[in-house]
Phi, psi and omega in degrees: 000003190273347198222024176275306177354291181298331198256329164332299211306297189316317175275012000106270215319331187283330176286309180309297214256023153276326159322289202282357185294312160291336155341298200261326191259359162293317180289351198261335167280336132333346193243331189256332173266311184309283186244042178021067187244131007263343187249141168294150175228176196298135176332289222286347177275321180305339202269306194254007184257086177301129144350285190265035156284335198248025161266333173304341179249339168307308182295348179273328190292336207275310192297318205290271217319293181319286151015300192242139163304162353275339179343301185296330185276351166263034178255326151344121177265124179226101156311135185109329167281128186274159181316317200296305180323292206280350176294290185319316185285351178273284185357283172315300171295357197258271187329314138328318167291323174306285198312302175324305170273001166301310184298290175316319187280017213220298190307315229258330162078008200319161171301323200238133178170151196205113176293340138354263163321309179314278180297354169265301170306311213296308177333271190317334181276327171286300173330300199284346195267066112295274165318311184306282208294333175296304169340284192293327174313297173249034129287336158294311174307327186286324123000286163302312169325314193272011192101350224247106177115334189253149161288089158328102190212151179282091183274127182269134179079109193250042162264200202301339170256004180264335165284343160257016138309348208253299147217070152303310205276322185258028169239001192227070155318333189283359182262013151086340159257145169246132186254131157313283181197194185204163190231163182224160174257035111307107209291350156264010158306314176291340184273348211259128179292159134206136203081241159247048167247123189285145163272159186214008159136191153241205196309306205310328184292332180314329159275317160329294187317313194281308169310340160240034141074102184219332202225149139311305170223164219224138139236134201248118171251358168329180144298143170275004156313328184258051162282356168283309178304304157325251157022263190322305176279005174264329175305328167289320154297319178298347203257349187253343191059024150282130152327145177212111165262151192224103175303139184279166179232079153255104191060023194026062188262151182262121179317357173269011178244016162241106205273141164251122175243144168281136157251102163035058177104332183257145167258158209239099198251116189269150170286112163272123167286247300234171183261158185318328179306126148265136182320350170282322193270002169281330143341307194289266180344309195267002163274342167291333199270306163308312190262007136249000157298302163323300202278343159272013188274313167019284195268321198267030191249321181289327181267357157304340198247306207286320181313287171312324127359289182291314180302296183336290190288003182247337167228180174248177217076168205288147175310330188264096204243114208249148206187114209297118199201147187269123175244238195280127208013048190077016154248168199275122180219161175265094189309125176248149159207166172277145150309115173247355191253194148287189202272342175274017207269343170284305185328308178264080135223343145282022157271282183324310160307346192243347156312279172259030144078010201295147055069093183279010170272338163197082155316078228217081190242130188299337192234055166335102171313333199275347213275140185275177126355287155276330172291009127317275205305314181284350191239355160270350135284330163104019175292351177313314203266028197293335174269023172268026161286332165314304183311319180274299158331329174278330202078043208226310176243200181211186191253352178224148174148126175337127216273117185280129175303125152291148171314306177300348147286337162260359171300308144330344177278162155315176112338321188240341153338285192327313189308000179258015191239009198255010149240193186270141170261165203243186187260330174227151174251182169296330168265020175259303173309345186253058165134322176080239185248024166255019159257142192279169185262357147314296188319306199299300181316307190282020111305308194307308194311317175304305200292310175298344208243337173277349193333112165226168181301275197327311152332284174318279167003283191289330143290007156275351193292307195265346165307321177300319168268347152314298176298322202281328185278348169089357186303159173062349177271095181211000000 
């Protein structure tokens, strides 16, 4: 029942956008005879051109479209397609429908017709099935905030490929899933949380689990060593009527570092060992990163001096406050900000952790005794960390990028923590937007780690985006 909603709607959809199909060439006649845009037309064709000369080719352009690829393969539900994808595939299907009633009209030779009109719909028609599928997005999305929709899902294995399923999944809410827990076949592994994802134990539970509906879908990540072990547990969702999916173990590789190439019929499958930043795309990153530190001093240079100001006069000690922090492959640079606390506050800070128990890997208290008057204010905006544009001018952080760690904080990682040290680190990430410092700090990695192994120009884009409203409400920030 978590998904009728979605799958009404999808089989709903051919019908919606056959609708609007007719929709848009009644308004596109309405636009060339009523109100004879763009060009005028003559009294005596307007006098003989009814709506429903043009209604046999709305209906063939409407079947065409619903009908052929690409239009039809997106009523299939896929996670994971972005809007721009289904734009193109409307685009691509209106043009194709278009050539289609060109064609006919070319054959059939009718009294009345205006090629015209034909491109002022196929316009209206990518508008309106645009707009339509941005609609159903967020209403979908919103659906989901409330639980309405999602997948409830289960990881068998908690190693190098149930973490990055892990955070795939809690780095992308919009695909609709939430993970319950994970099972390990180490059973103290399996007891251990991380984050908020429950260890729930080892395999042997995995039925139990099925016997109380805990999950929707079960993704399975062993090694294929364990194929037997695997076999056996698919068999069991199946026999509960739970879904059971299977990460392939190739080299325990993310699947974006495997490439297909063809030999006459056999596929090939090539490795990339490195991470998506490649030195062309580091290249990139950093003329972007320069050329918006520039084009902001403007606005940030003046309001750097009204900040400072502010410090002065609200407590004593220096406006700049520099603080020893690990960056691109572990090495060490001096991180700037404004003082937001008093002048003692590392002194009290091994106090504080061994006071209230805090996570000495990110050390994080919502009603800081050390944080100042103003450094309340400043850091709940995030203007503390506005002079690490300097820092992104040395070429030491980037403006998107895993949040840099203390030397003393990384003495506390794993083994696969580190993996978040293997680019520059930035003034905002991918876990300051989904939560700030109300994400544990396993979460905060299988993000940083998602965000390094996914990179695009778009990616970055889009966590500057979602950064703006982050700043202004302030969630999550103390």
């Amino acid at each position: 029942m978590r998904r009728n909603w979605a799958l009404i709607f999808r089989r709903a959809m051919p019908v919606i956008d056959a609708a609007l199909v007719i929709l848009a060439f009644r308004l596109s006649y309405t636009l060339r005879y009523d109100l004879q845009i763009p060009t005028p037309v003559g009294e005596d064709i307007r006098a003989t051109a009814a709506f429903a000369d043009f209604l046999p080719y709305a209906i063939l352009y409407a079947v065409w479209l619903v009908a052929t690829w690409p239009v039809a393969g997106m009523y299939r539900e896929r996670r994971g397609r972005s809007w721009f994808e289904e734009v193109y595939g409307v685009l691509n299907g209106a043009t194709n429908a278009t050539v289609v009633v060109m064609a006919l009209n070319f054959l059939l030779r009718p009294q009345v017709f205006s090629r015209v009109m034909i491109l002022e719909a196929t316009t209206l028609v990518v508008v309106f099935l645009s707009v339509e599928r941005l609609a159903y997005r967020y209403v979908r999305q919103m659906l989901r905030k409330h639980g309405i929709g999602v997948e409830r899902v289960l990881i068998v294995g908690a190693g190098d490929i149930g973490r990055t399923v892990l955070s795939a999944i809690i780095a992308r809410p919009d695909l609709g899933y939430t993970p319950v827990g994970y099972l390990d076949d180490r059973p103290e592994r399996g007891q251990v949380n991380m984050g908020r994802v429950r260890g729930l134990g080892d395999l042997d539970r995995l039925e139990h689990l099925l016997e109380t509906f805990a999950a929707d879908l079960v993704i399975i990540t062993l090694p294929w060593t364990a194929r037997q072990k695997i076999m056996d547990m698919v068999a069991q969702c199946e026999y509960y009527g739970v879904p059971a999916r299977v990460v392939p173990d190739l080299f325990q590789l993310n699947m974006s570092q495997v490439y297909v190439e063809n030999l006459e019929g056999v596929p090939l499958l090539g490795l990339s060992t490195g991470t998506r930043i490649n030195p062309a795309s580091q290249l990139i990153k950093r003329v972007i990163d320069v050329a918006l530190v520039l084009l902001s001093m403007p606005i940030s240079l003046p309001l750097a001096l009204v900040i400072a100001i502010a410090i002065k006069m609200d407590s004593p000690g220096p406006v700049l406050f520099r603080h020893r922090r690990v960056g691109k492959d572990g090495r060490e640079f001096d991180m700037f900000k404004f003082r937001s606390m008093c002048e003692d506050a590392d002194q009290m800070r091994e106090d504080l952790i061994n006071r209230t128990g805090a996570d000495p890997r990110r050390p994080k208290w919502e009603n800081d005794p050390r944080i100042t008057r103003v450094g309340k204010w400043l850091r709940r905006t995030s203007l503390d960390e506005l002079p690490q544009l300097l820092n992104v001018l040395r070429g030491e952080m980037s403006i998107v990028g895993p949040r840099p760690p203390t030397p003393a904080e990384v003495l506390h990682y794993e083994p696969w923590h580190r993996q978040r040290l293997n680019t520059l680190p930035g003034m905002t990430s991918l876990w300051q937007v989904s939560g700030r410092s109300k994400v544990p700090f396993e979460e905060q990695c299988l993000m940083d780690i998602y965000y390094i192994e996914n990179w695009s120009i778009g990616l970055d884009i889009q966590i500057m985006l979602r950064t703006i409203p982050n700043v202004l409400i302030g969630t999550g920030a103390y």
